[in-house]
PASE-911796 format. One record per residue (C-alpha): residue in one letter; x, y, z; residue number from 1. Coordinates in nm, 4 decimals. Each point is the difference from the previous one (the first is absolute). Layout:
<atoms>
ATOM   res         xx         yy         zz     n
ATOM     a          X          Y          Z   NUM
...
</atoms>
This chain:
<atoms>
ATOM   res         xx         yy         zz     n
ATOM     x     1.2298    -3.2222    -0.9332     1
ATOM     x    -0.2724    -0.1731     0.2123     2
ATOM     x    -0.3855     0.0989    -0.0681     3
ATOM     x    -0.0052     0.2156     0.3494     4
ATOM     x     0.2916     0.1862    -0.1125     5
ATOM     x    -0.1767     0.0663    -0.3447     6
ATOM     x    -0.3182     0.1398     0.1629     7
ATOM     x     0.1749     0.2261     0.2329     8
ATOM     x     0.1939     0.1736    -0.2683     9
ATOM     x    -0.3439     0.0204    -0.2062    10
ATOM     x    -0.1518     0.1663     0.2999    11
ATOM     x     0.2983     0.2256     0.0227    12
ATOM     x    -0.0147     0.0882    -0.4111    13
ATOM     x    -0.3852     0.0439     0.0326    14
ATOM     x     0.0933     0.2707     0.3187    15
ATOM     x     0.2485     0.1657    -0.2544    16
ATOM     x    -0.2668     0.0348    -0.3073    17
ATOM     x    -0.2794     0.1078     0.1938    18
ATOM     x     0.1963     0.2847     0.1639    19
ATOM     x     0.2076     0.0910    -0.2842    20
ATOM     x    -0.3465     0.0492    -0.1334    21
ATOM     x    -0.1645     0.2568     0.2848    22
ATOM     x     0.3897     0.1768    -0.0113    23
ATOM     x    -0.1258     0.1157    -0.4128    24
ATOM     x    -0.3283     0.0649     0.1143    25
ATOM     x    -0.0499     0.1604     0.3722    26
ATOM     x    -0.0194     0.3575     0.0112    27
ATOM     x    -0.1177     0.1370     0.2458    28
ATOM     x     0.2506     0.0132     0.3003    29
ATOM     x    -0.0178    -0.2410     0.2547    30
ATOM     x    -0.3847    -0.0254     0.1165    31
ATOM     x    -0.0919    -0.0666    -0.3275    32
ATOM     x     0.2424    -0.2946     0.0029    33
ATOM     x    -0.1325    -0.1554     0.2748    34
ATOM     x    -0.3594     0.0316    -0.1968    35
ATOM     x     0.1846    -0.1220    -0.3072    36
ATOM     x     0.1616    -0.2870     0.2535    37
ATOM     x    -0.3601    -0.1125     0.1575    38
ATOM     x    -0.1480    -0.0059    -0.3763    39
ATOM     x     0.2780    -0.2439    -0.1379    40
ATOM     x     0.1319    -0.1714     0.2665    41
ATOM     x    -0.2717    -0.0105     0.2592    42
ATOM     x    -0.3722    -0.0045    -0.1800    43
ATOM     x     0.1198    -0.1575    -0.3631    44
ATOM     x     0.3154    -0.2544     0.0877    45
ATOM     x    -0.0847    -0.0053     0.3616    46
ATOM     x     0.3324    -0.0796     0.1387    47
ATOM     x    -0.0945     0.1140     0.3346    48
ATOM     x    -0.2881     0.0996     0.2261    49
ATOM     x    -0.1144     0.3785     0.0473    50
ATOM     x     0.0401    -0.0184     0.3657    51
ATOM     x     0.3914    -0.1506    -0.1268    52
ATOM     x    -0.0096     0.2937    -0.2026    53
ATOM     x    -0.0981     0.2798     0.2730    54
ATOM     x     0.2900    -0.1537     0.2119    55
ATOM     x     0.2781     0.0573    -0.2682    56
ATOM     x    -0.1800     0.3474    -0.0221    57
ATOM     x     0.0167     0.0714     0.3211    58
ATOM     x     0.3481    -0.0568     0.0501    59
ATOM     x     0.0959     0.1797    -0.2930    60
ATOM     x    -0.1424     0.3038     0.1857    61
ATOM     x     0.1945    -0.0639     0.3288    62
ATOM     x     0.3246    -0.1111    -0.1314    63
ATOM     x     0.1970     0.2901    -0.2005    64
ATOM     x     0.0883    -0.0565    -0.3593    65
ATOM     x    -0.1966    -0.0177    -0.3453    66
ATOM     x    -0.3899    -0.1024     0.1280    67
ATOM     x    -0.0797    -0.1462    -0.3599    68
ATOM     x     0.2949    -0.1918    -0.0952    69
ATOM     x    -0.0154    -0.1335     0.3978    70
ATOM     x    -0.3177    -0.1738    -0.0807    71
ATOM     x     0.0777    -0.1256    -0.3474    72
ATOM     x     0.3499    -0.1345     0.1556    73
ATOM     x    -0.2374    -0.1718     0.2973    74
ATOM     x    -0.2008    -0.1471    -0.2693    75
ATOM     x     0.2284    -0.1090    -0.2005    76
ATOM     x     0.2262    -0.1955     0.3252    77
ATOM     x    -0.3791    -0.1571     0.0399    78
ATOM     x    -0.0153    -0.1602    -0.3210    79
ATOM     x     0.3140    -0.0885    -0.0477    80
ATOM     x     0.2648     0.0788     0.3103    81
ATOM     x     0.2579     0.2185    -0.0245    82
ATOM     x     0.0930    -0.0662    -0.3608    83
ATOM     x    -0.3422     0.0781    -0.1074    84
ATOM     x     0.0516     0.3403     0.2641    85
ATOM     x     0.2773     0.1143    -0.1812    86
ATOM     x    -0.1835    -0.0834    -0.3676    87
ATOM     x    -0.2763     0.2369     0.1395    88
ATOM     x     0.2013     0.2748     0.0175    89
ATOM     x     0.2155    -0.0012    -0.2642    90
ATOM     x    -0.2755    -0.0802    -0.2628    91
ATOM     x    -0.1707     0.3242     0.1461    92
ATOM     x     0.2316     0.2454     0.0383    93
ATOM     x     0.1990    -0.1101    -0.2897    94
ATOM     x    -0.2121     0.2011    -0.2901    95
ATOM     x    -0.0006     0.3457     0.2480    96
ATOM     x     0.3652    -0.0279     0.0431    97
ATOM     x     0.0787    -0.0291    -0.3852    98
ATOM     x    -0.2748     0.2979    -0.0774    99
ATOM     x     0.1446     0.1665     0.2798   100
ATOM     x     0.3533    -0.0375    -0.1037   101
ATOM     x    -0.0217     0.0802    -0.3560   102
ATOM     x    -0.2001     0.3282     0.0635   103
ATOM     x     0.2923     0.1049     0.2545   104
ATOM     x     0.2045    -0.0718    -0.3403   105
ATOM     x    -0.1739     0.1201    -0.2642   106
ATOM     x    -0.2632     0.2713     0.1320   107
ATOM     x    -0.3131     0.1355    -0.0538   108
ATOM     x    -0.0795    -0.0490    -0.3849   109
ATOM     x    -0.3572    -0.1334     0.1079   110
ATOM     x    -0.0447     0.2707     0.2729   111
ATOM     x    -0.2961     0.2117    -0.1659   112
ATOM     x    -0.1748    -0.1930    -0.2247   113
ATOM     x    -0.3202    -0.0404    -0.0103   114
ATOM     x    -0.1032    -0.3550    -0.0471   115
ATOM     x     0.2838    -0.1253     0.2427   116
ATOM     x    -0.1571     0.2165     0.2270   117
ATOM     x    -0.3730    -0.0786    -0.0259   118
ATOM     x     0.1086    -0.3669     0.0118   119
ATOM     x     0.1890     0.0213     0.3056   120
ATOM     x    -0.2867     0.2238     0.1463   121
ATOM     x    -0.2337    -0.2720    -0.1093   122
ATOM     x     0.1711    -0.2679     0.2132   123
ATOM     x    -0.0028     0.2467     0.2906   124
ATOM     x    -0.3649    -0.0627    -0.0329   125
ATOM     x     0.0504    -0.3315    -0.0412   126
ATOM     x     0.1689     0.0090     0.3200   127
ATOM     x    -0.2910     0.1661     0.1607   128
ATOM     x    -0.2105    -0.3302    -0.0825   129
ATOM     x     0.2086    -0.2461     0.1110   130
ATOM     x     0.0826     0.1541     0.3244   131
ATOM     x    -0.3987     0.0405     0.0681   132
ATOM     x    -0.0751    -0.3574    -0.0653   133
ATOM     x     0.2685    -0.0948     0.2153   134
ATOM     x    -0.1464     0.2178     0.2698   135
ATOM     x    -0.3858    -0.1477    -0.0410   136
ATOM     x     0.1678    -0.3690     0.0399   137
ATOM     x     0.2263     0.1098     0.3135   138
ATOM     x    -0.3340     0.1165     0.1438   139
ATOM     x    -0.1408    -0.2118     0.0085   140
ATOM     x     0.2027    -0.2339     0.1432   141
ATOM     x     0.1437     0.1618     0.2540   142
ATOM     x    -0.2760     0.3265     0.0781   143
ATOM     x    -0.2771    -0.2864     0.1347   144
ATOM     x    -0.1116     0.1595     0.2885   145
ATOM     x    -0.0429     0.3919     0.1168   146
ATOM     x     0.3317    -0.0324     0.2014   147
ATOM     x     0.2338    -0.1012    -0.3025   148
ATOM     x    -0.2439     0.2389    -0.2353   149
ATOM     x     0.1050     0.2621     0.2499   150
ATOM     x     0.3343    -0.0381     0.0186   151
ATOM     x     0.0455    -0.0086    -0.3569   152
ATOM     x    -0.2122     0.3309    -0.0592   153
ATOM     x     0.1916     0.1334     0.2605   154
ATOM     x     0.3498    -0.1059    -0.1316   155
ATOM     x    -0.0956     0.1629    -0.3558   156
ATOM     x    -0.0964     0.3250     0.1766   157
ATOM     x     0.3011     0.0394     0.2146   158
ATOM     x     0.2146    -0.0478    -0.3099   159
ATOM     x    -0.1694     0.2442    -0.2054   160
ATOM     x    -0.0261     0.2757     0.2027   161
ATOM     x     0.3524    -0.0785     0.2099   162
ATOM     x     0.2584     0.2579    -0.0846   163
ATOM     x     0.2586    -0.2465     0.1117   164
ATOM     x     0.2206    -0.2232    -0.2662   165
ATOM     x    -0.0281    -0.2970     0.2157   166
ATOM     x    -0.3606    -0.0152     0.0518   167
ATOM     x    -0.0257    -0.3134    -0.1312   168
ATOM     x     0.2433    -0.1753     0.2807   169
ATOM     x    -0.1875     0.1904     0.2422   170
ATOM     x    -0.3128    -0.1523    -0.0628   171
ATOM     x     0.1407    -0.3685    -0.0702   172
ATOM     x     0.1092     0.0552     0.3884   173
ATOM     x    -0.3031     0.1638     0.1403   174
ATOM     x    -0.2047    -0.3069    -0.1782   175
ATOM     x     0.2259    -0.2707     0.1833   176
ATOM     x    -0.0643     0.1881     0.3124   177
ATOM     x    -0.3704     0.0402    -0.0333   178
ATOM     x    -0.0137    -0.3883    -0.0591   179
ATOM     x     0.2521    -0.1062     0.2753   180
ATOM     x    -0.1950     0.2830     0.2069   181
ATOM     x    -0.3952    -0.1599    -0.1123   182
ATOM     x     0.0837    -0.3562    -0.0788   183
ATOM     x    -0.2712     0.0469    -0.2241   184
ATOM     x     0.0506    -0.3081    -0.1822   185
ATOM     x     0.1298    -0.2816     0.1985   186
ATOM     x    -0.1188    -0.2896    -0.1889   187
ATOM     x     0.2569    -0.2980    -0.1058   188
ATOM     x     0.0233     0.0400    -0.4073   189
ATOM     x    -0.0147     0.3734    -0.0667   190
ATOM     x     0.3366    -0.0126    -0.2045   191
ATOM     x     0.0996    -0.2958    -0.2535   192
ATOM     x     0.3577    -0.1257     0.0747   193
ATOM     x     0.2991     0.1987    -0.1741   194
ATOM     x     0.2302    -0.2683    -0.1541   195
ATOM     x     0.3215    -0.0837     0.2025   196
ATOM     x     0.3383     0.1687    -0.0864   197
ATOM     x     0.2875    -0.1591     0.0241   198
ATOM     x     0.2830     0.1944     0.1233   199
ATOM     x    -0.1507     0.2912     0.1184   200
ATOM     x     0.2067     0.1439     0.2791   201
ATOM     x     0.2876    -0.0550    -0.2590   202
ATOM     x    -0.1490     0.2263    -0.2299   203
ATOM     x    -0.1095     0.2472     0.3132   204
ATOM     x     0.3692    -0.0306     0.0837   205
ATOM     x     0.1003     0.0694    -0.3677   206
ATOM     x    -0.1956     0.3146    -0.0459   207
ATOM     x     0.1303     0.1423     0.3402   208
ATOM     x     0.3301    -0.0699    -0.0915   209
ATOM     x     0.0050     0.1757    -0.3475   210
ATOM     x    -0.1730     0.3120     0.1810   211
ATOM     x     0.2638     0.0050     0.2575   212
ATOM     x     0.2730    -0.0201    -0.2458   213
ATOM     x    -0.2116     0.2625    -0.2349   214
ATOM     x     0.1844     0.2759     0.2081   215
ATOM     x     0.3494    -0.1386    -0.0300   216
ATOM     x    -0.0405     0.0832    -0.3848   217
ATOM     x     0.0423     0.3005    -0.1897   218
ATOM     x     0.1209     0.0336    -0.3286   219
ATOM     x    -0.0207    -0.1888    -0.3531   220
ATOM     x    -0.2381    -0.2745    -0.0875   221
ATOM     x    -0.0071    -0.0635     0.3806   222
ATOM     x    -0.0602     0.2467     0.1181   223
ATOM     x    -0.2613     0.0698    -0.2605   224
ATOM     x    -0.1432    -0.3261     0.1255   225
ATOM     x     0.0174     0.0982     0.4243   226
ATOM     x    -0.2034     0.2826    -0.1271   227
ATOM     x    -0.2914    -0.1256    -0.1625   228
ATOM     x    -0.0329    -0.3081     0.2218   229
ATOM     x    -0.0175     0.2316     0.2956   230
ATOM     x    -0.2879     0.1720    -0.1904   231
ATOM     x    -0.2119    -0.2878    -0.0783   232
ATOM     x     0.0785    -0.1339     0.3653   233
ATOM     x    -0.1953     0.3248     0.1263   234
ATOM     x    -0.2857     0.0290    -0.2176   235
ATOM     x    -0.3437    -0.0930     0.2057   236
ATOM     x    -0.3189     0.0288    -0.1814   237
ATOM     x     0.0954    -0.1174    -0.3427   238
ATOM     x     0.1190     0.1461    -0.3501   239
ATOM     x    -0.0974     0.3792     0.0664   240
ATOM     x     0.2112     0.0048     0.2899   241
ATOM     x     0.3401    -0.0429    -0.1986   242
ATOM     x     0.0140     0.3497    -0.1173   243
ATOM     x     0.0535     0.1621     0.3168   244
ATOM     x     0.2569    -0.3031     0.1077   245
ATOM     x     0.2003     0.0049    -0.3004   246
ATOM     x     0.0354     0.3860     0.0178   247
ATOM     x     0.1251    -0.0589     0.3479   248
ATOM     x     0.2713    -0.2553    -0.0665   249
ATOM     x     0.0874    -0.0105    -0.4077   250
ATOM     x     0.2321     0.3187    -0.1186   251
ATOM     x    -0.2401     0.0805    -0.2794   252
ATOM     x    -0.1168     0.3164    -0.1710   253
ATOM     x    -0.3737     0.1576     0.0722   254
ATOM     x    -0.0484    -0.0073    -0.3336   255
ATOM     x     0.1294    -0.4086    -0.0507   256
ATOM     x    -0.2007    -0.0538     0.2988   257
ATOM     x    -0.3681     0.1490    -0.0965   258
ATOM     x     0.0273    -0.1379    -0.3952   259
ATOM     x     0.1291    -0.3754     0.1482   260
ATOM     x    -0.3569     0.0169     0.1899   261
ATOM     x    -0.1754     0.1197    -0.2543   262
ATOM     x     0.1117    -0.2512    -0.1951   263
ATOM     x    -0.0374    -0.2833     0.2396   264
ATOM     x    -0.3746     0.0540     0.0118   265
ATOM     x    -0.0629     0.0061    -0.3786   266
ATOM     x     0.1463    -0.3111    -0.0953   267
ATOM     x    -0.0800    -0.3366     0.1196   268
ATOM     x     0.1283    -0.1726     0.3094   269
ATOM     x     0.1468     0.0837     0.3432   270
ATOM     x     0.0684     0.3924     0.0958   271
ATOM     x     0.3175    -0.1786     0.1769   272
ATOM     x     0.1333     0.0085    -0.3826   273
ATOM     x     0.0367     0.3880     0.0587   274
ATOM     x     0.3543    -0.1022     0.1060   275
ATOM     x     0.0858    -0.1812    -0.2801   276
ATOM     x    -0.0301     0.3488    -0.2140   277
ATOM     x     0.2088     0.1825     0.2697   278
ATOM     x     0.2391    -0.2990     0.0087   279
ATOM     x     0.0327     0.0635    -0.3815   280
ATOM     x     0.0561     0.3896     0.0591   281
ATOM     x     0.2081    -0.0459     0.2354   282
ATOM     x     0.2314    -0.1949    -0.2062   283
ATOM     x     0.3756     0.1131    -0.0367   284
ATOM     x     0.1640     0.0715    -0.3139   285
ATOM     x     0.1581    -0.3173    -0.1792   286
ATOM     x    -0.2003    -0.2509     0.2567   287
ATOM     x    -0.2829    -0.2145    -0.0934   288
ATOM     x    -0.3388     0.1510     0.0435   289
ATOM     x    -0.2065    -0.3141     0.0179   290
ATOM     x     0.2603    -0.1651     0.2783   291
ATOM     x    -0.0772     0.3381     0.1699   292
ATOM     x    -0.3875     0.0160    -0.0176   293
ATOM     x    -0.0338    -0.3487     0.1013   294
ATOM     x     0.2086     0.0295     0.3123   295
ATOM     x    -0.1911     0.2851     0.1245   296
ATOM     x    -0.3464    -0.1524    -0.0857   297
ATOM     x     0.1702    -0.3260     0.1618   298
ATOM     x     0.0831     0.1833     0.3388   299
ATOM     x    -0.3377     0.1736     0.0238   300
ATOM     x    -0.1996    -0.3046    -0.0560   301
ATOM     x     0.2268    -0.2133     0.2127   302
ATOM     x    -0.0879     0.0618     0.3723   303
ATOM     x    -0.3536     0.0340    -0.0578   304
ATOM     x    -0.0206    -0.4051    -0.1405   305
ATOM     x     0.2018    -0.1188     0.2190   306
ATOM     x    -0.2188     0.1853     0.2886   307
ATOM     x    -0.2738    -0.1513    -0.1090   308
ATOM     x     0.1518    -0.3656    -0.0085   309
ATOM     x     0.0809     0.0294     0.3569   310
ATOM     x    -0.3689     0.1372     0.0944   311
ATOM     x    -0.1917    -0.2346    -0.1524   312
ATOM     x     0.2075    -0.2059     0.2725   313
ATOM     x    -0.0978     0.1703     0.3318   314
ATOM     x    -0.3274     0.0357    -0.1860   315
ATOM     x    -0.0139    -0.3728     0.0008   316
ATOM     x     0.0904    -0.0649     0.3232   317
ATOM     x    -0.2594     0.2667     0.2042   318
ATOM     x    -0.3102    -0.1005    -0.2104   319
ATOM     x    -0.0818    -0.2244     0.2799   320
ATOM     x    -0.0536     0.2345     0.2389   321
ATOM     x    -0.3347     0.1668     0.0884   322
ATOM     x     0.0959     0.3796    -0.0181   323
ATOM     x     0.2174    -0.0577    -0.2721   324
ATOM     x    -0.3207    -0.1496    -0.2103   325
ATOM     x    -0.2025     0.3106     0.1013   326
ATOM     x     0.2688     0.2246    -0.0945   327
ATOM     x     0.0352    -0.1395    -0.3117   328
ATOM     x    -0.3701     0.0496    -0.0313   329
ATOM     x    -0.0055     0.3893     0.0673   330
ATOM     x     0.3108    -0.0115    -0.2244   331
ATOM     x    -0.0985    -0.1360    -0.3451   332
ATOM     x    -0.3279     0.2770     0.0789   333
ATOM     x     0.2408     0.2937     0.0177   334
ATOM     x     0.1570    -0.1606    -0.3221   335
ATOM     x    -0.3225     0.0352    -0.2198   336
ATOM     x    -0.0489     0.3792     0.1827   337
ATOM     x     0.4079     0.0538    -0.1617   338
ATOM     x    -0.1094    -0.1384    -0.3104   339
ATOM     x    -0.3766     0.2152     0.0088   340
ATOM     x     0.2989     0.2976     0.0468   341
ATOM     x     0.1669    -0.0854    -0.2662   342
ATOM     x    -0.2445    -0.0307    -0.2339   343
ATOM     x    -0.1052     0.3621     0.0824   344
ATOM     x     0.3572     0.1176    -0.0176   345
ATOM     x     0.2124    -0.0217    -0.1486   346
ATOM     x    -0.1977    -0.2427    -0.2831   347
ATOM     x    -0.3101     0.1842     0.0183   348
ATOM     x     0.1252     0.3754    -0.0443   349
ATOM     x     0.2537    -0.0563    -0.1962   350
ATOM     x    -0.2522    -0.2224    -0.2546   351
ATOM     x    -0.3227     0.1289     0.0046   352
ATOM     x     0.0730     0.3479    -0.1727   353
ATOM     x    -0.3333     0.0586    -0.1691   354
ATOM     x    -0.4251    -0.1551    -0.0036   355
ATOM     x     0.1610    -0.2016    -0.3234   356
ATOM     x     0.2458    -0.1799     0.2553   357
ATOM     x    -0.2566    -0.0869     0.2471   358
ATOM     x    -0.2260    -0.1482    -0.2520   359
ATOM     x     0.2659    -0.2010    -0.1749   360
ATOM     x     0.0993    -0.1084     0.3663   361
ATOM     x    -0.3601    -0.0798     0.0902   362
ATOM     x    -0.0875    -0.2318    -0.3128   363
ATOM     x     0.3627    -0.1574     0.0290   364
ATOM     x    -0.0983    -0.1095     0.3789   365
ATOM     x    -0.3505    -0.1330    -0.0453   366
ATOM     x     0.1705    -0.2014    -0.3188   367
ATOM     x     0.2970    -0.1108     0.2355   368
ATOM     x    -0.2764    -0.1142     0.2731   369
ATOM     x    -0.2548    -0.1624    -0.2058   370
ATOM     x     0.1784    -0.1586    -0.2439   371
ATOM     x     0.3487    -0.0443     0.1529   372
ATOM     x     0.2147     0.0525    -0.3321   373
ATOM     x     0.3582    -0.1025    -0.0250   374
ATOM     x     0.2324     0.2605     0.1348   375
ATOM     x     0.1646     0.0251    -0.3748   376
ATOM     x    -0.3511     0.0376    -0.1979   377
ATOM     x    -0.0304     0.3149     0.2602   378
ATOM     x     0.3164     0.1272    -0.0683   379
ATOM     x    -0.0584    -0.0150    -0.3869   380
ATOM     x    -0.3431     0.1578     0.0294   381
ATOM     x     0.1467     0.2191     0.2261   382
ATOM     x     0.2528     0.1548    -0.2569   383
ATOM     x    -0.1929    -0.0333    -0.3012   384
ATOM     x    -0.1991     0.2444     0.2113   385
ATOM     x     0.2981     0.2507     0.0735   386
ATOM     x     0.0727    -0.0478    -0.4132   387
ATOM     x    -0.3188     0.0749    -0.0690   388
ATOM     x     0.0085     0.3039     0.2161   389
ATOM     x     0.3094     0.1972    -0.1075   390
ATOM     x    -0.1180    -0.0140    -0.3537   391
</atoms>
């Protein structure tokens, strides 16, 4: 095996350990992954740029499927193509989908305690940290004059106060317009370059094919599988957003339904993993569970990474143009307003349940910005803390 050879599968193992990592440790939901994402990958290892970084966000905003594991599968094709893609986001979603699998097995005998729920309350704070210091950095990269300040204000407001599921895709497209409209920032290097993909009307073709085909199938482990790739192929905005889809498409119960989301957003990982547990439930009598769980978590993870391939590909190709620079612009400003959103709700609310949580929050941030702590000495402290409280 020749020396190039030996340092492209070290770059894809190093892809595979540092995600497997995040996928025990990010709770959250998805906008604290991206925080957990710009504090590993961006700030400490600094695989990419932030303006890189905004791009892959972005996109995971406009192009339907899991927004978190989009990013994480972008970052991993940069380090290390698409073998390094794929280590991304199985070394991610691989701890979720066994938790997730084995509770659909084995129930609820943690449901109700005490200390697993102060810890897992605790990280929720947690969460609330890392998703605030992502915000401050995003800021102020991309908020540097009143105009991108605005629109990001703006895009928080509109999302918080819009009755609408699909806010978020509404203002990703008002944003484009408003920069295509202003031209507000026509200059020659406001993005970095995304890096090439190979292939990527192939795997445009490939995901349009499957979708197609999606309707043809309806019954057993394929049609299990047309089912929850047609819900991950219609989920814009991100992890929340798969609730509503999968109760549209997937023949589940209410009750399988609500505790598979509930579950999804206390343990660590993508929300996408919610169909591994109703993959698992789902399960016929005699047949294998696991073969089950991970062809429904396959199909609803499928169309979104392979969308996001084929983007970064037009997104190559138009960052050349004028408008399409300025619209990029107006967009990575709406993207810190979606994340401001998010870190009011659903982090915020669902975190910050007492003064106690707001301190803890408070002293966690001002020790995140000042002294810029691993993201695994936080999550220690971080549970100690939830130990220390349900005692």
């Amino acid at each position: 095996m020749t020396d190039k050879n030996l340092s492209y599968l070290k770059r894809v193992s190093e892809v595979f350990l540092s995600f497997f990592m995040l996928g025990f440790t990010s709770f959250g939901g998805p906008a604290a992954h991206l925080g957990y994402f710009n504090q590993t990958f961006i700030k400490r290892k600094q695989w990419a740029s932030e303006a890189q970084y905004a791009q892959w966000i972005a996109l995971s905003q406009i192009v339907p499927g899991p927004g978190s594991s989009q990013v994480g599968f972008a970052l991993g094709y940069h380090r290390a193509g698409l073998l390094g893609a794929i280590a991304a986001f199985v070394a991610f979603t691989l701890p979720s989908f066994v938790v997730m699998v084995l509770l659909a097995q084995f129930g609820h005998h943690w449901q109700g305690h005490v200390w697993f729920d102060s810890v897992v309350h605790a990280l929720k704070l947690l969460a609330v940290v890392v998703v605030a210091d992502a915000c401050v950095s995003m800021w102020r990269s991309f908020c540097q004059s009143k105009t991108m300040a605005g629109v990001t204000v703006a895009s928080a407001a509109f999302v918080i106060l819009s009755p609408f599921g699909f806010a978020s895709l509404a203002v990703l497209l008002m944003s484009v317009c408003f920069g295509v409209i202003t031209r507000h920032s026509a200059g020659p290097t406001v993005t970095e370059p995304l890096p090439k993909v190979r292939f990527a009307w192939f795997f445009l073709g490939v995901a349009l094919v499957i979708f197609v085909v999606s309707f043809l199938l309806s019954s057993g482990i394929t049609g299990l599988f047309a089912d929850f790739y047609r819900a991950g192929a219609l989920v814009f905005g991100g992890g929340h957003v798969v609730l509503p889809m999968l109760a549209t498409f997937v023949p589940a119960s209410e009750s399988d339904l609500l505790l598979g989301y509930a579950a999804a957003q206390a343990v660590p990982g993508p929300m996408f993993t919610m169909a591994s547990f109703l993959g698992a439930s789902a399960t016929p009598s005699g047949a294998n569970t696991w073969l089950w769980a991970g062809m429904a978590t396959l199909a609803v993870f499928s169309s979104g990474l392979l969308l996001m391939l084929s983007a970064q590909g037009a997104w190559q190709r138009l960052s050349c143009h004028v408008l399409f620079r300025s619209a990029v612009a107006s967009l990575n400003a709406a993207v810190v307003g979606i994340l401001l959103a998010a870190l009011y709700h659903p982090i915020g609310t669902s975190s910050l349940l007492s003064v106690w949580d707001v301190v803890i929050v408070g002293l966690g941030f001002i020790w995140l910005v000042y002294k810029r702590p691993s993201i695994f000495v936080l999550i220690l402290v971080f549970v100690l803390v939830g130990l220390a409280r349900s005692l």
